[in-house]
Every structure is written in structure tokens, then in C-alpha cells.
N, C-alpha and C positions, 0 to 999 in steps of 0.2 A: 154271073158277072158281078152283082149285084152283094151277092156275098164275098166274093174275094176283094172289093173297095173297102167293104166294110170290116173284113179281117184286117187288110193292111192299114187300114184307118186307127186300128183295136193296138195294132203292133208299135205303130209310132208313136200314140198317146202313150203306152203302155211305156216304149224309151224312153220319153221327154218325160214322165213322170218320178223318176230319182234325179235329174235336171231341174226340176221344175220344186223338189224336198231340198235338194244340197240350197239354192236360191233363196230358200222360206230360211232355211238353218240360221243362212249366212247372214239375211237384212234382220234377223228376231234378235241374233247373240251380237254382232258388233257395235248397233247403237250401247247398249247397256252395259260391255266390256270395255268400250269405248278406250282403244289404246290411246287419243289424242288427248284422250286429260290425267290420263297416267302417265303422259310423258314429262309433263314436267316434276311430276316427282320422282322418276326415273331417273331425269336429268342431276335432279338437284343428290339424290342418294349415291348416285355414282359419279358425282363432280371431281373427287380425290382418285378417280381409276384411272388406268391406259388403258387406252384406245382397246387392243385386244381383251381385257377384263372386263372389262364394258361390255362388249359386243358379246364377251361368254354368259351375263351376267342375262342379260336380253336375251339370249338363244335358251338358255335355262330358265327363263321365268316363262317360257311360252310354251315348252316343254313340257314343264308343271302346269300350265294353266290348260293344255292339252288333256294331259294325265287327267287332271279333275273333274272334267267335263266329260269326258271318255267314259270312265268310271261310274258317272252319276248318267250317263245313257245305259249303260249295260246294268245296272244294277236299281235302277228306277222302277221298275216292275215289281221287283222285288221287294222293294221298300213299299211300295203302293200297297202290295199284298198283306205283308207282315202289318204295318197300323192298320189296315182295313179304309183308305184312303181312294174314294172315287176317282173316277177320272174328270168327271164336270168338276169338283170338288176342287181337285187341284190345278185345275184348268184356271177356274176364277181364282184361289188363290196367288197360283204364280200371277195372274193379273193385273192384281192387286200390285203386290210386291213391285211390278215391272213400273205400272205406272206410277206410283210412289216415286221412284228413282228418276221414271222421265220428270214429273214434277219439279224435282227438286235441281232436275239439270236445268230446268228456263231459267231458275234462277241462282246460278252457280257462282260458289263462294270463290276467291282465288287463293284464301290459304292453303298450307298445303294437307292432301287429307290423309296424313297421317302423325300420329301425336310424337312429340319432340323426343321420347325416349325412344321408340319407336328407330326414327330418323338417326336418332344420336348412336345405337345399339346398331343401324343397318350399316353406318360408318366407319363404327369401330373394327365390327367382324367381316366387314366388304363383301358380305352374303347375303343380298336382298334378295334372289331371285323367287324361294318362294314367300317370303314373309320379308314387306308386306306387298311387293308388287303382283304377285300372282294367285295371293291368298291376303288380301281379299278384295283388292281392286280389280282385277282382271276377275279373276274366275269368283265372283261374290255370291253370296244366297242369290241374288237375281240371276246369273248369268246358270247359276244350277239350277233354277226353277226353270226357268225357259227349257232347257236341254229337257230336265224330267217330261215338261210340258209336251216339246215336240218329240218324246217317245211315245207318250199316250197318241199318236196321231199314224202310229205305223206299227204296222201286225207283220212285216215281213221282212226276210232277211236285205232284200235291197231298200228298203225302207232306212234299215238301221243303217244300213253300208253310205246310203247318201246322208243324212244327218249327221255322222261320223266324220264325212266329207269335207260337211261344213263348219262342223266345228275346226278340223283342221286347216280349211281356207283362211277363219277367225283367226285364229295360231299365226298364221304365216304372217297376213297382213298386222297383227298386234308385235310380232317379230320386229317385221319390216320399220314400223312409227317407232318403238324403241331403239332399235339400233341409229335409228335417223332421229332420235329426237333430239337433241342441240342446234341440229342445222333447223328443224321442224320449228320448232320453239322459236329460235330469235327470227325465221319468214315467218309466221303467223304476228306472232306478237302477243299479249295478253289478251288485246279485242278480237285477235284473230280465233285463239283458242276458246273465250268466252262464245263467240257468234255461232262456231262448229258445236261447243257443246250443248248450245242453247236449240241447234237444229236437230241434233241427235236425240234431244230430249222431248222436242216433239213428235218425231216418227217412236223415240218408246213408247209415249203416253196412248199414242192411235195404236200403239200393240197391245202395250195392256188391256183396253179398253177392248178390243178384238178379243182378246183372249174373254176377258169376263161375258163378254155376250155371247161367245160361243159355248162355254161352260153351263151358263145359265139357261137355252135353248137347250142345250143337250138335256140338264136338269130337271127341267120342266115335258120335256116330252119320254123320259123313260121310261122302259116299261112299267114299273112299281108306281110310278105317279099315273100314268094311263088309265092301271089296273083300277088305282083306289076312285080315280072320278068318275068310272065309269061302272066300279062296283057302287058309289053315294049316289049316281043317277038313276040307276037299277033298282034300287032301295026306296 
């Protein structure tokens, strides 16, 4: 009896646990993709479109911002391999990076963060979707480090299938804020988007920070560190 609670005990954990990875995906990559402060420059780079180019322009930068992240899950392994690239190593790295970015959201500029040729170039040719909204606002070295990060956290194919997930949940809802951002923009307001991004940059910086200490614990107790204190103690 005793064993069949504890099998179905084993069975349910075991479900809620690609539940439980898509949820980790999803709070790690949208602070730091953060579609609410790329919308106003969404807004402002497609002010000259209609309605329908707009809205293709927003379905194709989330697309792309999908694609990229996608990519840098499946092939994160591989890159980790090829430089010879630990996994505590870049655990605390991306850490770093993450909370770097949270940092610098508490205190967040309202210029717009992409440079005027930039802007002036996404106007002329009406093709922002991956440059520069999706590359490198949405999908940035942090938002790739993260993903690489939360590959290093799963050895199996449901693992990857829920991270995959969540990145595509990211997608939808960074979809959803651009397609909405005009109306988004003038109910917030500048305080409003300031206050949201100054929140988002604190739950990145308790990520980063997470990340670096889990990296650092992992570092400090593996086996080749074990080995050498306890071959200097033996000595």
C-alpha cells in the first residue's frame, strides 16, 4: 500500500515537473526581454505604418525573437563543448550579465535605446522586426544567456520540450505588449513604464544573483575541487 502512494506520489512530481521548468523559463527570460520597455520603441519605429504592417511587423519580431532563443537552446551544449566552457562557469556568467541589466533597469533612461541611424534606417526600409527590435532588444546577450543557462539545468528530452515552452509563452506575451503597445504606452504613461521597468529589474537582479550562487556552490563542491582538498588534506 505503502509503495503504490509513493509510486503515485513519484508519478505526479514527475508531471508537475515540465510545469514546474516551462514557469522557471518563463519568470528568468521575460523580466530581461522585457517586451514593456521595447514598446515604446516599437511604437515610435512603426508610427509611419498601418495598422495591419504593424501588427506583421510585431508577429515577425517575436518570430525572430523565438527563432533565436530556440536555437541557442538546442545548440548550447554544443557551444559549451566546443570552448570547453563549464556549466558553473557559465552559470555565474550569465549571472552576471542578468543582473548587470537588472541593475541598470532601477534605473532606467527614457531615451530611446536605439541610436538615431538605427531608428532613421528602421523607417526608411519599414523592416524592424529583426533589427533592432528582436535583435537586440528582445532576444539580447542576456536573454541568450539565460536560455543557454536554463539548458545546463535539464539532461532530458521533456526538460528541453518545457523550456522550449517557455520560451514560446515569452514570444506570445512579447507578441501580445507589441501588437498593444500604443494603447499600452499612453495607459501606462512614462511613470507608468518607468515603475514596471524598475520592478522587472529587480526580480532580474534576485536572478542573477541566484544564478551566481548556484554556479559558485556547484563550483566549489565538484568533483576535481573535492578531489584536490582532500588529496592537500591526505598530504
Amino acid at each position: 500500500m505503502i509503495d503504490a502512494w509513493l509510486t503515485l506520489i513519484g508519478a505526479t512530481f514527475g508531471a508537475l515537473l515540465p510545469i514546474a521548468k516551462i514557469g522557471a523559463t518563463f519568470g528568468a527570460l521575460l523580466p530581461i526581454a522585457n517586451p514593456f520597455s521595447t514598446a515604446p520603441v516599437f511604437a515610435s519605429l512603426s508610427s509611419r505604418m498601418g495598422n495591419s504592417r504593424r501588427n506583421q511587423q510585431a508577429r515577425m519580431s517575436c518570430i525572430y525573437m523565438a527563432s533565436v532563443l530556440l536555437v541557442s537552446l538546442v545548440a548550447g551544449a554544443m557551444i559549451l563543448e566546443f570552448f570547453g566552457i563549464s556549466m558553473p562557469a557559465l552559470r555565474i556568467a550569465g549571472g552576471l550579465i542578468v543582473a548587470k541589466v537588472g541593475f541598470s533597469m532601477l534605473s532606467p533612461v527614457r531615451e530611446a535605446q536605439v541610436a538615431d541611424e538605427d531608428e532613421k534606417e528602421g523607417q526608411e526600409k519599414s523592416e524592424i522586426a529583426f533589427t533592432p527590435i528582436a535583435m537586440p532588444l528582445l532576444s539580447g546577450p542576456g536573454s541568450i544567456a539565460v536560455t543557454i543557462s536554463m539548458a545546463t539545468t535539464v539532461d532530458t528530452t521533456p526538460g528541453y520540450v518545457a523550456v522550449g515552452a517557455g520560451i514560446l509563452l515569452v514570444s506570445i506575451v512579447s507578441w501580445l505588449v507589441l501588437r498593444s503597445s500604443t494603447r499600452i504606452i499612453d495607459y501606462l504613461g512614462h511613470t507608468g513604464v518607468d515603475v514596471l521597468t524598475r520592478l522587472m529589474g529587480l526580480v532580474l537582479v534576485g536572478i542573477g544573483i541566484q544564478f551566481i550562487v548556484t554556479g559558485l556552490f556547484e563550483l566549489v563542491t565538484s568533483e576535481a575541487i573535492v578531489a584536490a582538498i582532500r588529496e592537500a588534506y591526505s598530504s
